[in-house]
C-alpha positions in Angstrom: 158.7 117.8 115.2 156.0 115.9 117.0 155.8 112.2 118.0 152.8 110.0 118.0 152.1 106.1 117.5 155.5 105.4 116.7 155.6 108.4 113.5 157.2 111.5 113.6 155.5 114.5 112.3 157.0 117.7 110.5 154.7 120.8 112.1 154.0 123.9 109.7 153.2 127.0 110.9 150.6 128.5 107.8 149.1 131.9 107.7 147.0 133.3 105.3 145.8 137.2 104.7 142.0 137.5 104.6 139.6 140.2 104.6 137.6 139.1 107.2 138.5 137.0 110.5 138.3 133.4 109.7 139.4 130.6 112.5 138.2 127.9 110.4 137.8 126.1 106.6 137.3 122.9 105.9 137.0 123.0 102.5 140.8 124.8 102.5 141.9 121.8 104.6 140.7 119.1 102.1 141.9 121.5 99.5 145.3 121.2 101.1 145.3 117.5 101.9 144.0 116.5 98.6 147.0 118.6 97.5 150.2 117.4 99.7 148.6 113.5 98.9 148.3 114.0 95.3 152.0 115.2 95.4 153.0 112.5 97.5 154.3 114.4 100.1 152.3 113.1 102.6 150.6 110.0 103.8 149.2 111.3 107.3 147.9 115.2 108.0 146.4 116.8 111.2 145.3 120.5 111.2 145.3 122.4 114.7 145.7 125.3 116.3 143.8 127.4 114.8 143.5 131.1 115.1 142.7 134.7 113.6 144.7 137.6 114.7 145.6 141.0 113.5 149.1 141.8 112.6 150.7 144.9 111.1 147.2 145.3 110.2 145.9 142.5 108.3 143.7 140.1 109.2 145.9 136.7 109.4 144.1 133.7 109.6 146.7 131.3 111.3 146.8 126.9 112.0 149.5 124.8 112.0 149.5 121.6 110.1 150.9 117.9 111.0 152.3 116.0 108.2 153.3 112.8 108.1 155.0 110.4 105.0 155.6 106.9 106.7 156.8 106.0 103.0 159.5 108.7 102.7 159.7 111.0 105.4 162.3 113.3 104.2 159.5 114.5 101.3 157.6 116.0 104.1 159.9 119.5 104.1 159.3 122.7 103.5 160.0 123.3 99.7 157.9 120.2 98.6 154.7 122.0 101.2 155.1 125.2 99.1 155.7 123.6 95.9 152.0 121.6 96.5 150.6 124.2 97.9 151.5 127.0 95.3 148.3 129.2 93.8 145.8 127.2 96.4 144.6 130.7 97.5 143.0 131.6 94.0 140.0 129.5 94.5 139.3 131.1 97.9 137.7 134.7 97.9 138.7 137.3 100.7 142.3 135.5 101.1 145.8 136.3 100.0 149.6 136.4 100.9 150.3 132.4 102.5 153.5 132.0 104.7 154.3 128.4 105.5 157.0 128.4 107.8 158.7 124.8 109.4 158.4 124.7 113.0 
């Protein structure tokens, strides 16, 4: 959880398989913002700490995102993430396999 201007935030750990080291996407980003607001999940999103990595080898790329709902905070939880989120990847070449985990 994180705390800021008087909101608490829900932090998600996200990592995707790709085939070649990304650390960065913006248009994934809006892609998952336009997502999580269309759903009304969310009324606030940050996206940090980014990172690529190798693990049992695969190339992860790795960020966490900060979501807010002022509205109705207990939508911002894990199933209603994946539910939002689910077949994002197939508009993205090169990536594959997303965890989201709650922090």
């Amino acid at each position: 959880m994180c705390m800021s201007c008087n909101e608490t935030s829900q932090v998600f750990s996200v990592e995707i398989v790709t085939q070649e080291p990304v650390s960065n996407n913006m248009d994934l980003y809006k892609e998952i913002a336009q997502r999580l607001f269309q759903n009304k999940v969310i009324s606030l999103i940050n996206v940090g700490n980014n990172r690529a990595f190798v693990a049992n080898e695969k190339q992860i790329f790795g960020f966490e995102l900060h979501l807010t709902n002022r509205h109705n905070p207990a939508d911002v939880n894990l199933s209603n993430v994946e539910k939002a989120l689910d077949g994002i990847l197939t508009q993205f070449d090169g990536y594959s396999e997303m965890q989201i985990k709650l922090n």
